[in-house]
C-alpha positions as CSV (number, residue, x, y, z in Angstrom):
1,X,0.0,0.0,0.0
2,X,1.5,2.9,-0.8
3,X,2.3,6.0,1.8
4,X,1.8,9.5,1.9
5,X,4.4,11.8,3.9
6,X,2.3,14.5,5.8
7,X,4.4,16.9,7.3
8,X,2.0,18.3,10.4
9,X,4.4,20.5,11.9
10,X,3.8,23.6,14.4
11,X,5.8,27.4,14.1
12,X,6.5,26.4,17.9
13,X,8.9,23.3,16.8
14,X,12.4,24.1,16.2
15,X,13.6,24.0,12.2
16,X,16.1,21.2,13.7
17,X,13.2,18.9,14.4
18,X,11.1,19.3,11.3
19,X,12.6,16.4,9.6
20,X,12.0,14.6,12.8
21,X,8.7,15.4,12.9
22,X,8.0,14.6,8.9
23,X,9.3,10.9,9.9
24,X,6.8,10.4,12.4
25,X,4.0,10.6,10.4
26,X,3.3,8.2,8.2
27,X,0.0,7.3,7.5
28,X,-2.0,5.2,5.0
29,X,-3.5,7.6,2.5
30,X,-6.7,5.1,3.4
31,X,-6.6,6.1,6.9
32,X,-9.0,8.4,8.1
33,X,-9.4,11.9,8.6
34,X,-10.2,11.5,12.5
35,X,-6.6,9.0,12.5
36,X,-4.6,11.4,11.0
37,X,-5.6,14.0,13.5
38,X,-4.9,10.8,16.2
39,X,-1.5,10.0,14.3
40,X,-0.6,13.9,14.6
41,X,-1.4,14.0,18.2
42,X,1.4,11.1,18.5
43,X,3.8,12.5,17.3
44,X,3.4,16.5,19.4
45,X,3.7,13.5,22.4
46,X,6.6,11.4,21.2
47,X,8.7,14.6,20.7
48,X,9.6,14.4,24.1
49,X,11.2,11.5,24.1
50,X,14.9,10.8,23.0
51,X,13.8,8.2,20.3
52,X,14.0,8.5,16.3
53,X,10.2,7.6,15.4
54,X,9.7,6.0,11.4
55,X,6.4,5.1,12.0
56,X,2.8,5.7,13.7
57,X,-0.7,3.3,14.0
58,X,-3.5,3.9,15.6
59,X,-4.4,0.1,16.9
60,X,-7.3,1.8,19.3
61,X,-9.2,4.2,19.2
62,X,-13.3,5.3,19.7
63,X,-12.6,6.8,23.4
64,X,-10.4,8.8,25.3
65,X,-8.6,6.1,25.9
66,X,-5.9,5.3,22.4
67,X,-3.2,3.2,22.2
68,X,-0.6,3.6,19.1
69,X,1.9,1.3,17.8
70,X,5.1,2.9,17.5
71,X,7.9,1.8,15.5
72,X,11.0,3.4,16.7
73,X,14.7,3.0,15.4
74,X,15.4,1.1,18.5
75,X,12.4,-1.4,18.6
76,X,8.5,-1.4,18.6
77,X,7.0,0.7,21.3
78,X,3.0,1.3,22.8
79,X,2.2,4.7,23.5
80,X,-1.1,5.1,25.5
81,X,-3.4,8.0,26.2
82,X,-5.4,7.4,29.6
83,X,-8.3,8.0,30.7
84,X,-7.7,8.7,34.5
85,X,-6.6,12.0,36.2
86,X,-3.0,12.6,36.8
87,X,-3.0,11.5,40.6
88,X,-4.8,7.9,39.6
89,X,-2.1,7.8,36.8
90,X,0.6,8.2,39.5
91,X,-0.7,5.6,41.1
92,X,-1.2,3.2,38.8
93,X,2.1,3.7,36.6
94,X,3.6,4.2,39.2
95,X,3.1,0.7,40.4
96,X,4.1,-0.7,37.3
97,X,7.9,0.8,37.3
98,X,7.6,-0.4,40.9
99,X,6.7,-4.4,40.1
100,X,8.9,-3.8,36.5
101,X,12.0,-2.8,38.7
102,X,11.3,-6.1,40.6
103,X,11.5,-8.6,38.3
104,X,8.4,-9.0,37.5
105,X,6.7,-9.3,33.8
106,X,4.9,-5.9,33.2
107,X,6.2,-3.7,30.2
108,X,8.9,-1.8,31.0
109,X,7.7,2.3,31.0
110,X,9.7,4.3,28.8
111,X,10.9,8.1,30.0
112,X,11.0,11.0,28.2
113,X,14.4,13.2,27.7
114,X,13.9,14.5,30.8
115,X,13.1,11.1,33.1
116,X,9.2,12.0,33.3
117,X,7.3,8.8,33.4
118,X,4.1,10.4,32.4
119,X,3.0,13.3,29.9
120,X,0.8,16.1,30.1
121,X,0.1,17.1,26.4
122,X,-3.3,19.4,25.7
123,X,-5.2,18.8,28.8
124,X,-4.3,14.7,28.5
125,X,-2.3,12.2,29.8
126,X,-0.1,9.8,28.0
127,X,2.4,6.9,28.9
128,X,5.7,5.2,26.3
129,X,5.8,1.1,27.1
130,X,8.2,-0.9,25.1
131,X,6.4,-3.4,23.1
132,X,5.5,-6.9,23.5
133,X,5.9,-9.3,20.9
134,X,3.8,-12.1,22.2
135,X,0.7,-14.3,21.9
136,X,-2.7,-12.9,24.4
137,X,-3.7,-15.5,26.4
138,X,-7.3,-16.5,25.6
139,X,-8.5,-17.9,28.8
140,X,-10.9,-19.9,27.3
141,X,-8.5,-23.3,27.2
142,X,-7.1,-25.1,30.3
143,X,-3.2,-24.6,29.3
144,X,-3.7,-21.2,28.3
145,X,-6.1,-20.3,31.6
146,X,-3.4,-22.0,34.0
147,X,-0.6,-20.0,32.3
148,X,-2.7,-16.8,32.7
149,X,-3.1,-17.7,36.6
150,X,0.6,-18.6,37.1
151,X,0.9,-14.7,35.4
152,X,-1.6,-13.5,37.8
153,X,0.3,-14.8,40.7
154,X,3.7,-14.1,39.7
155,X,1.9,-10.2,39.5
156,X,0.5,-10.4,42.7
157,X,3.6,-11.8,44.6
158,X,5.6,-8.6,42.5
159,X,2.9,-6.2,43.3
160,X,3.4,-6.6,47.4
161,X,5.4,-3.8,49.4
162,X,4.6,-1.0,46.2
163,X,4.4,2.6,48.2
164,X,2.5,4.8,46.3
165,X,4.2,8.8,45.4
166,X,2.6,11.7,47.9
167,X,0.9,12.9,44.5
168,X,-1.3,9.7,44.0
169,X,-4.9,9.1,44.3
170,X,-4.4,5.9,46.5
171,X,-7.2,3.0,44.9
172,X,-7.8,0.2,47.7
173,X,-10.7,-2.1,48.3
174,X,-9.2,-3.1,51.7
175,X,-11.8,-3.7,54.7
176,X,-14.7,-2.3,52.2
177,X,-16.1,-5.9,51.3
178,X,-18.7,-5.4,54.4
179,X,-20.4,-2.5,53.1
180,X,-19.5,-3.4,49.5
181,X,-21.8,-6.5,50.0
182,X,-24.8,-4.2,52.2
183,X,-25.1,-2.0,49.4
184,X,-25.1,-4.7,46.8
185,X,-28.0,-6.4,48.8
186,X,-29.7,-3.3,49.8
187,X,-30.0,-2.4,46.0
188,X,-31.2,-6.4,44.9
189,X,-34.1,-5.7,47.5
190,X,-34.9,-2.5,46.5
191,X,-35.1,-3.4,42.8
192,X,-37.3,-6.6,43.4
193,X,-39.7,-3.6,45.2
194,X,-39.3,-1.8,41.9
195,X,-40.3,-4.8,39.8
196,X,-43.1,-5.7,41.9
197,X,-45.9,-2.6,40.5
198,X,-43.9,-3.1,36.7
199,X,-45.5,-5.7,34.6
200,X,-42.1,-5.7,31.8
201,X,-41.0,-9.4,31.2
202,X,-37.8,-8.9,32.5
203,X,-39.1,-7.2,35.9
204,X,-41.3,-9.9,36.2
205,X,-38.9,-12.8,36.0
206,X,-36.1,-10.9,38.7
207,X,-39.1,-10.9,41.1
208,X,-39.2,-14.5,41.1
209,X,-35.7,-14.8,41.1
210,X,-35.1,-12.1,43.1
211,X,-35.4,-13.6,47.0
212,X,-33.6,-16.9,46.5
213,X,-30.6,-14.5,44.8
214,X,-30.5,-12.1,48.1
215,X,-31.0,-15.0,50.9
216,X,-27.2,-16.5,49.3
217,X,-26.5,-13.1,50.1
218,X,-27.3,-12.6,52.9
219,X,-25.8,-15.9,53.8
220,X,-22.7,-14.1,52.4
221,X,-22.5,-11.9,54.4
222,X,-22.9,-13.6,57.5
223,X,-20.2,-15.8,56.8
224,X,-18.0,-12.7,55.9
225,X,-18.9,-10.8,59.9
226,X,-17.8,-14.8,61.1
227,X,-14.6,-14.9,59.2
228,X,-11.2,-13.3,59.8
229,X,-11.4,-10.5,57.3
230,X,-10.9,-7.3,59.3
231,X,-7.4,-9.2,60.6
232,X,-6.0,-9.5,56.8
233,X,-7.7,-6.5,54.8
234,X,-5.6,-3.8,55.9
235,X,-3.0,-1.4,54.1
236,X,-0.2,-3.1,55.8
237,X,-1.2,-6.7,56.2
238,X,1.1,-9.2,54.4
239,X,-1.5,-10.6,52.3
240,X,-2.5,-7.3,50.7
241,X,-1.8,-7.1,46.7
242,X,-2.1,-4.8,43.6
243,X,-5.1,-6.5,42.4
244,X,-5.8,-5.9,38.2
245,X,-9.6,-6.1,38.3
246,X,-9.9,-6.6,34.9
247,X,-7.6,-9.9,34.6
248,X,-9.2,-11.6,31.5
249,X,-8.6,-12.1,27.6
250,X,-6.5,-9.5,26.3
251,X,-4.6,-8.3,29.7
252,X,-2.3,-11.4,29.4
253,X,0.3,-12.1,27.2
254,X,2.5,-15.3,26.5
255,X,5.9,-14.2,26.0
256,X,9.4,-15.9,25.3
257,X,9.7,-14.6,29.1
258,X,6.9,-16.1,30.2
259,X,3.7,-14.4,30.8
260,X,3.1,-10.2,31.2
261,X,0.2,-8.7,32.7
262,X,-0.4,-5.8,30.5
263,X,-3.1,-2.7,30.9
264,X,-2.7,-2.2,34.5
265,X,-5.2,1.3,34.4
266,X,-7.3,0.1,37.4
267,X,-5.0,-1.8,39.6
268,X,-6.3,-1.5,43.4
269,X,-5.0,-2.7,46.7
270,X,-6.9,-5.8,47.9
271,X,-7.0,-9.5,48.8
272,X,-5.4,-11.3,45.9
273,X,-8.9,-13.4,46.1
274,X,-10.6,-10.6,44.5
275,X,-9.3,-11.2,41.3
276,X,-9.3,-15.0,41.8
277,X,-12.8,-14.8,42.0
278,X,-13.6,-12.6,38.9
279,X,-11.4,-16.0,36.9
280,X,-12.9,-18.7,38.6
281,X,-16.8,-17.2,38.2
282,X,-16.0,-16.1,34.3
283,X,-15.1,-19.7,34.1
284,X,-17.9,-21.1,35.4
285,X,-19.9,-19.1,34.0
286,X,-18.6,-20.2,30.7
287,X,-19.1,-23.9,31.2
288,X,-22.5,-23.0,32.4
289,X,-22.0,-24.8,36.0
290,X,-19.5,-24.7,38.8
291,X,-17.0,-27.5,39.2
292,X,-14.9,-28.1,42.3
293,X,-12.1,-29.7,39.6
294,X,-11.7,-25.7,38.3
295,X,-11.6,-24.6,41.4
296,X,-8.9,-27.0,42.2
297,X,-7.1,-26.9,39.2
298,X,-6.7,-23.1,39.4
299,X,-5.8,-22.4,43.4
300,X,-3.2,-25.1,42.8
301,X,-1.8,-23.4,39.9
302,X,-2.3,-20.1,41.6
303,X,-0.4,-21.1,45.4
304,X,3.0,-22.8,43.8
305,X,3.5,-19.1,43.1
306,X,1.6,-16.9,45.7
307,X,0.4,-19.5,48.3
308,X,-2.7,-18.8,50.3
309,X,-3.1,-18.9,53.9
310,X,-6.3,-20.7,55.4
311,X,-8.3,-17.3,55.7
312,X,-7.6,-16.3,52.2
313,X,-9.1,-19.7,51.3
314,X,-12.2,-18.7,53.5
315,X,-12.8,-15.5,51.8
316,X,-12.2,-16.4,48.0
317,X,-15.2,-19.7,48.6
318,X,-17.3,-16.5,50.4
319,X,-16.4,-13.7,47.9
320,X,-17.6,-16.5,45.0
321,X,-20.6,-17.2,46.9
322,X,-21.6,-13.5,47.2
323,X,-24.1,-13.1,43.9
324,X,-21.6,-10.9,42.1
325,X,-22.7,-12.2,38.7
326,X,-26.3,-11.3,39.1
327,X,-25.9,-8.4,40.5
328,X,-23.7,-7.1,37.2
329,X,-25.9,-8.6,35.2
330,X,-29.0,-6.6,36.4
331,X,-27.2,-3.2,37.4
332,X,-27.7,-3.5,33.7
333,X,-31.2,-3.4,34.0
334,X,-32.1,-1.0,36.6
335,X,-29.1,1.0,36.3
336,X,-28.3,1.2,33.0
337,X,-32.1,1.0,31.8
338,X,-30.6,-2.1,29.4
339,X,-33.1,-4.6,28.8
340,X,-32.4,-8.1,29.5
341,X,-34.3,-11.2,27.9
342,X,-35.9,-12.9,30.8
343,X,-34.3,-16.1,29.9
344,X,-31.0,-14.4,30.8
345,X,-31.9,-13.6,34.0
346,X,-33.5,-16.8,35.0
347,X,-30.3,-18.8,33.6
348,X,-27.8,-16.4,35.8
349,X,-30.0,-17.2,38.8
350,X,-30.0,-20.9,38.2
351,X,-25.5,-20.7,38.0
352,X,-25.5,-18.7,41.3
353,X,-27.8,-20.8,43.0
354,X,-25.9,-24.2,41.7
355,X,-22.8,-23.0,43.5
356,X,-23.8,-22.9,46.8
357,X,-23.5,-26.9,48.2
358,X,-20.1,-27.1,46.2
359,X,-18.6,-23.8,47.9
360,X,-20.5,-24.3,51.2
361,X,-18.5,-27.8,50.7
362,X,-15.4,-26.1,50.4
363,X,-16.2,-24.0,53.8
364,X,-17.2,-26.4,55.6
365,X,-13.6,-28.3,54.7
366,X,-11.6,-25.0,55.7
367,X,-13.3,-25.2,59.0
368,X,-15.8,-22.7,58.5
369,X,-18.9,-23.7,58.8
């Protein structure tokens, strides 16, 4: 294909960098008029870094958030525009030079000229990575989901100790699960009052599926006040992590270094369950049904790297039997005024229901119930 050479240069760039400047964007005359303008952007950002750029892609795009593909003379590069304010961006890239200067496999942030790990361009934020050249982990087969959860681990166990700057928004979940859960439950009971006087299909069907849903819980939660969780979820307690939040297809990537943990935007202190929990019930949810031999096959993948005490154990079977799933999947509804088909509801109902004997099972084996 051939390509077109648009110089997009400003009076305010020195003469000495216009050639610079030229090489940085090169764009397919197919490319659109809103790229171009995306492609320009780039390269005002990439000036202030001490790297010869030949070439510029837009790989996403659509919302504040844009990632570009950057081929420098020295290698292939990611540059990222967030979405966050600067103090959550402190905090979260931030946390990645922190796990990166560790060892552990997160791409490496690149500094401008002068040692700036973050850019302030036009009223937006934007970060340099260098590149991986790897395969995403899918998540969907069992080799490729174990791989991911020995990534995950080997992330957590890295993440532990990270001090965030002065300037940082601090994100933590720790001790919130409590009134986390209320809320949650509060808002299941108040929208089965809601669906009682509407006579919509979907309204209908959460009614009847609304009380079985809030009594597991409610059962929850009572396990949760009878467990040890206020002695482990604190800022300084040894089993608090960076947890991802969004761990899943696309955020893990198989490497000739093993696995990276990429995209690490929303990365929160918490129990490392949390995103154990997210996997295990995406999983499930997949397969349609919860099986104890998943649940095995993943804590015992997860613990040769980041091994979990007895009460962490406790908390992930209690966090997984909290109805997270139906919860998100109806926020939709009464939150987001998205209309579900009632067969959806009903068949998310059935799946958190099913759980309950296997992880009350698991509990009861941990010694708690």
């Amino acid at each position: 294909m051939k390509k077109l050479l648009i110089p997009y240069w400003k009076a305010s760039i020195p003469l000495f960098q216009k050639a610079a400047y030229e090489r940085m964007v090169m764009v397919d005359n197919e490319f659109s008029e809103s790229n171009n303008a995306l492609n320009k952007l780039a390269c005002e950002v990439l000036l202030k870094y001490n790297i010869e750029v030949e070439n510029i892609s837009v790989i996403q795009s659509g919302t504040i958030k844009t990632v570009w593909k950057v081929k420098a003379k020295s290698g292939m590069l990611c540059l990222k525009r967030l979405r966050h304010t600067y103090d959550k961006a402190v905090f979260s890239v931030n946390a990645q030079i922190y796990i990166r200067g560790l060892g552990g496999n997160v791409p490496q942030v690149v500094k401008t000229s002068d040692g700036q790990a973050i850019v302030k361009h036009n009223e937006q934020l934007f970060v340099l990575y260098e590149w991986l050249h790897g395969k995403p982990l899918a998540f969907s087969g069992t080799p490729e989901l174990l791989s991911a959860i020995e990534g995950l681990a080997s992330f957590h166990l890295y993440s532990k100790g990270y001090k965030p700057l002065p300037s940082a928004k601090i994100s933590s979940k720790l001790g919130k699960w409590p009134s986390q859960y209320d809320s949650m439950k509060r808002r299941l009971m108040e929208w089965k009052e809601i669906s009682k006087s509407i006579s919509l299909p979907y309204h209908t069907t959460y009614f009847k599926q609304a009380d079985p849903v809030i009594s597991v819980a409610g059962q929850a939660m009572e396990l949760l006040s009878r467990s040890n969780y206020g002695s482990i979820a604190y800022d300084a307690s040894s089993s608090a992590v960076l947890c991802h939040q969004d761990y899943g297809k696309g955020n893990a990537v198989m490497t000739d270094k093993g696995v990276y943990v990429i995209d690490l935007d929303g990365v929160t202190f918490d129990l490392p369950v949390r995103d154990l929990r997210k996997i295990i019930g995406k999983t499930s949810q997949g397969k349609g049904q919860w099986e104890a031999a998943v649940i095995s096959n993943i804590l015992r993948c997860y613990t040769k790297i980041n091994p979990l005490n007895s009460d962490e154990k406790k908390l992930l079977y209690i966090d997984m039997l909290f109805p997270h799933w139906f919860f998100g999947l109806v926020k939709n509804l009464f939150q987001n005024n998205k209309p579900l088909k009632p067969s959806e509801i009903e068949k998310t109902a059935r799946l958190e229901l099913s759980k309950v004997p296997l992880l009350i099972s698991l509990l009861n084996e941990e010694g708690m119930i």
